[in-house]
C-alpha positions, -999 to 999 in steps of 0.1 A, spaced: 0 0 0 15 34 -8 20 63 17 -13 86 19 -9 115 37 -37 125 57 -33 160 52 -24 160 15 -47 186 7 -41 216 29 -5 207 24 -7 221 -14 -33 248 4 -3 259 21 22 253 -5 -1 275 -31 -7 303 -1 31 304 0 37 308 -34 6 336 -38 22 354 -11 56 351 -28 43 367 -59 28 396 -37 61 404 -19 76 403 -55 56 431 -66 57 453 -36 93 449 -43 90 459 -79 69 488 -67 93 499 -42 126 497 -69 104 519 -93 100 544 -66 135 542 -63 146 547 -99 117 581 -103 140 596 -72 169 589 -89 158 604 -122 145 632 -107 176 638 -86 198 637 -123 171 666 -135 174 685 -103 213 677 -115 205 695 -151 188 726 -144 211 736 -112 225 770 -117 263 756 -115 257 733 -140 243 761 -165 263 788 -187 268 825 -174 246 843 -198 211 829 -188 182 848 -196 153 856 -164 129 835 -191 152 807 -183 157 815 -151 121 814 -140 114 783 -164 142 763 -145 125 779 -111 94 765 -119 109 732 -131 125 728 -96 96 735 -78 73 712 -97 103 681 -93 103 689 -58 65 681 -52 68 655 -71 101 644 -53 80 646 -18 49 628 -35 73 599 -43 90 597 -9 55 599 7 46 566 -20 78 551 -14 74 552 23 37 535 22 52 511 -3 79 503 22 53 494 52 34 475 23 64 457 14 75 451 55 38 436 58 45 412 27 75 396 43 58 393 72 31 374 59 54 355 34 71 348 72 42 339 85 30 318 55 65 295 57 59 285 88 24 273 83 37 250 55 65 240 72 44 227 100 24 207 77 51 191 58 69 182 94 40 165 100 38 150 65 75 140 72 68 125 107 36 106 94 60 90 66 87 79 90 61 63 108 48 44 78 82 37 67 86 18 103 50 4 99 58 -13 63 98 -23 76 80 -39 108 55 -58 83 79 -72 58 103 -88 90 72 -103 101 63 -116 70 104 -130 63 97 -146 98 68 -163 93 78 -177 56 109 -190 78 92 -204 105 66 -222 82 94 -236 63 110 -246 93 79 -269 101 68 -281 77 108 -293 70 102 -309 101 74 -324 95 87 -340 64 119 -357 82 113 -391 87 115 -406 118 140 -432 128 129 -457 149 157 -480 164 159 -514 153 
């Protein structure tokens, strides 16, 4: 008879809860690189339109275009640290439940392991007996067939 777990079933419950969760803390991670990469674009514009960076002759057009340029990548600069700061508790929450979700399957599948080792014994046990019993039938019935000598 092969092994059956008893528990087969929430076992791959578990193992697919896992792997959902996996997937989730894979895109919170995405989420929270993109944030990363939009602070470090902006910080190579903010880079560009800094007065060092620019020739002497700059007309006040320019001056107040580049202004207003700065002003509008810093709002956006605080709107993506204020994203990238709720992505970061999202993200925290993720692994935590990923955590969380690990350890459920790993219970089961100790259990799974346990219940196998037991039925590894269980079928060990059962094929000793049944060696011992074909031996000690032969043995009997080898006896039985000796002939007895009866003195003379």
């Amino acid at each position: 008879m092969a092994f059956q777990f008893s528990l087969e079933a929430v076992l791959r419950l578990r193992r697919s809860q896992q792997r959902q969760q996996e997937i989730l803390l894979a895109n919170a991670n995405e989420k929270v690189n993109s944030l990363l990469r939009e602070l470090e674009n902006i910080a190579e514009e903010f880079a560009r339109i800094s007065p060092s960076g620019m020739g002497s002759e700059i007309r006040g057009a320019e001056l107040h275009f580049n202004e207003s340029r700065r002003r509008v990548l810093q709002s956006r600069r605080q709107q993506i640290e204020q994203q990238l700061t709720k992505e970061r508790e999202h993200q925290s929450a993720m692994a935590a439940e990923l955590r969380k979700q690990w350890q459920a399957r790993e219970v089961v599948e100790t259990l799974r392991e346990r219940e196998f080792q037991t039925y590894s014994l269980e079928q060990s046990r059962y094929g000793q007996r049944v060696q011992d019993d074909l031996f000690l039938s032969r043995k009997n019935s080898s006896r039985q067939r000796q002939p007895l000598f009866l003195p003379s």
